[in-house]
C-alpha positions, 0 to 999 in steps of 0.5 A, spaced: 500 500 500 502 506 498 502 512 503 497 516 500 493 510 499 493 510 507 487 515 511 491 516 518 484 519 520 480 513 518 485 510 524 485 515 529 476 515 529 477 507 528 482 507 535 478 513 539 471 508 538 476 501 540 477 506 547 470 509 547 467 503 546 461 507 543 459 512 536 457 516 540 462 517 546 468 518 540 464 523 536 464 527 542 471 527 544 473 528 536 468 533 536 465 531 531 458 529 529 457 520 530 455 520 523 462 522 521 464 516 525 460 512 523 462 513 516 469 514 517 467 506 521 464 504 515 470 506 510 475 503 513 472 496 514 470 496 506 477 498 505 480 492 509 474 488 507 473 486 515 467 487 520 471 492 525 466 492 531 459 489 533 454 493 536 451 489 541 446 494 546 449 501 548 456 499 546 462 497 540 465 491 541 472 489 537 471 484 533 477 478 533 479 482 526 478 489 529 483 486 535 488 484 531 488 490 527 487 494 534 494 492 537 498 494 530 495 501 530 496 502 537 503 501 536 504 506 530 500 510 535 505 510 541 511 511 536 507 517 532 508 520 541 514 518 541 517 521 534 513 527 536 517 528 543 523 526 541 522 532 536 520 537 541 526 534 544 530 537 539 526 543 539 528 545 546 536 542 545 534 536 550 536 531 544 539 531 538 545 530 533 549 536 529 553 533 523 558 538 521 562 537 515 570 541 516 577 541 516 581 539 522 586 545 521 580 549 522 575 545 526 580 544 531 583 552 531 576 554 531 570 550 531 572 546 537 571 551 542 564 553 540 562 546 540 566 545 547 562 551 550 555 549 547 557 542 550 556 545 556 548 547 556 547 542 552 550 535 553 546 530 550 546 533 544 550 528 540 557 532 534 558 528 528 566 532 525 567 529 518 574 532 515 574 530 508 576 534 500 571 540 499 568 536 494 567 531 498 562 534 504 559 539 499 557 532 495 555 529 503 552 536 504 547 536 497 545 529 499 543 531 507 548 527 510 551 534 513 548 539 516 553 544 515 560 546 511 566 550 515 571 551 509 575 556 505 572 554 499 569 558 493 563 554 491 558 556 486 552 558 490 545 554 488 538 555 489 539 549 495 545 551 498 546 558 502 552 561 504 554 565 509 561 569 509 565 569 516 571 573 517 577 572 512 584 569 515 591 571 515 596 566 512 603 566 513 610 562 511 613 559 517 619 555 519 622 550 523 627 555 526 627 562 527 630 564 520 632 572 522 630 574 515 624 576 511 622 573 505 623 578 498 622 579 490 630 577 490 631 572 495 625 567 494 629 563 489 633 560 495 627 557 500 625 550 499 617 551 499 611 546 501 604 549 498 597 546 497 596 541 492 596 545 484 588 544 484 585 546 491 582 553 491 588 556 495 592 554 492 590 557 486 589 564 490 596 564 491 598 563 485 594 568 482 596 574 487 603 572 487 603 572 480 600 580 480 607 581 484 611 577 479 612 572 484 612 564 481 613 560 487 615 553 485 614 548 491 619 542 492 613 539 496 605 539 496 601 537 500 593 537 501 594 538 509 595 542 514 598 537 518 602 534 513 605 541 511 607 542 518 610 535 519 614 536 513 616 543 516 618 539 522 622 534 518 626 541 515 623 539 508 622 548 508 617 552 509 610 551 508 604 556 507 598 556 512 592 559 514 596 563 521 589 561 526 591 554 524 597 553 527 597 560 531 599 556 538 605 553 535 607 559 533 606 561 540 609 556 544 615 556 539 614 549 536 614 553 528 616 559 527 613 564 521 617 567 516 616 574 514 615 577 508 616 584 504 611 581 500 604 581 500 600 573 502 592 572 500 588 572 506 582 566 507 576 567 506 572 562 509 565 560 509 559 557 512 555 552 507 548 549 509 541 547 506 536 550 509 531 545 508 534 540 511 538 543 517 537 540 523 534 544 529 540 543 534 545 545 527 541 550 526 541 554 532 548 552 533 550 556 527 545 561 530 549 562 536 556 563 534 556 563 526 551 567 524 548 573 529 555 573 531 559 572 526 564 578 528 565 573 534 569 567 530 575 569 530 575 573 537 581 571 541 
């Protein structure tokens, strides 16, 4: 049966008569007339071609067929009750899940705390973090699998997908050691450089704006993380290009060291994607809290 073959009202009367034990009494209760419930009695058991009750003096007694039927309904009753208050249950923050799609040089820097605090005043509120290729989640975001997106990535905006623009971020080169020296349009040549992969969209900003300055970098390694990018940094494989909020702590612990230069670097613009159709409730008013309403907040430090 199809589910716009199904009549849930039919039900509904068929379950307030089996409690009621009486036309009558139901139709009070529904506020209905008692020839509506008879009629709604009457199509359903021609729908299932079964007597449902006998009327035996001033009562409507289930028949073996309207008990069988009877304990079914009940049970998709009770879980119709129990989806609804899980659903209120979300609504108040009680219960829920958050899928998010970022990162983890970004989630970890900058969406972590957020989620730590939120945590706080709502613990039973269950974070999935996804960190995969910008593709990847926006593909997982089109087929409702993420409730949001955090990335530096340009997308082309569709009739689906809102976009919310938040602060842009600075980006550095930075060292293992501390080099005592800038970076220049003449000394360049002489540093070894680990870059973004040639095709991620950072990458591309990079080459351009340097470009512009006729600057062309031409890295001895590419790497498509942050994490590895630093590994090799640690490695002494170079200097790495990175987003400055990502690796702010190890330049304040002295763990990386950034490298000045004479020369100007991109900036990060980074952005919130969803679909506001199918954003959960509790995604929906953490992105609220901390990425929307208060966007100057993000990068507060």
């Amino acid at each position: 049966m199809k589910y716009n073959d199904i009549d849930l009202n039919l039900y509904k009367i068929f379950l307030a008569v089996a409690d009621c034990k009486s036309f009558s009494k139901a139709a009070n209760n529904l506020h209905i007339t008692q020839p509506a419930v008879s009629y709604a009695i009457k199509t359903l058991e021609e729908n299932l071609n079964a007597k449902l009750f006998i009327r035996n003096y001033n009562q409507s007694i289930l028949t073996k067929e309207g008990e069988i039927l009877i304990s079914h309904i009940k049970k998709a009753y009770n879980n119709i009750l129990v989806g609804e208050k899980l659903l209120q249950d979300s609504h108040n923050l009680i219960f829920g899940d958050i899928n998010i799609g970022v990162p983890t040089h970004i989630g970890t820097t900058l969406v972590m705390p957020k989620i730590c605090e939120f945590h706080k005043f709502h613990p039973n509120i269950k974070f999935h973090i996804l960190s995969k290729s910008t593709n990847s989640m926006i593909s997982l975001l089109e087929n409702n699998s993420l409730d949001f997106i955090i990335d530096s990535f340009p997308i082309e905006n569709t009739n689906r997908i809102t976009l919310v623009n938040l602060n842009r971020s600075k980006t550095c080169f930075v060292s293992k050691n501390n080099l005592n020296e800038s970076i220049t349009e003449n000394n360049y040549m002489n540093f070894d450089f680990i870059l973004p992969n040639k095709s991620t969209s950072n990458r591309l900003m990079f080459d351009e704006l340097l470009s512009k300055q006729e600057i062309t970098i031409f890295p001895s390694v590419e790497s498509y993380s942050t994490e590895m990018a630093v590994q090799f940094v640690k490695e002494d494989f170079g200097i790495a290009w990175l987003l400055k909020d990502s690796i702010q702590y190890q330049l304040d612990n002295k763990m990386l060291y950034e490298v000045p230069t004479t020369f100007k670097l991109p900036e990060i613009q980074l952005q919130l994607a969803y679909i506001d159709n199918f954003i959960s409730f509790p995604a929906r008013k953490f992105i609220e809290k901390y990425f929307i309403k208060n966007q100057s907040w993000f990068f507060m430090k």
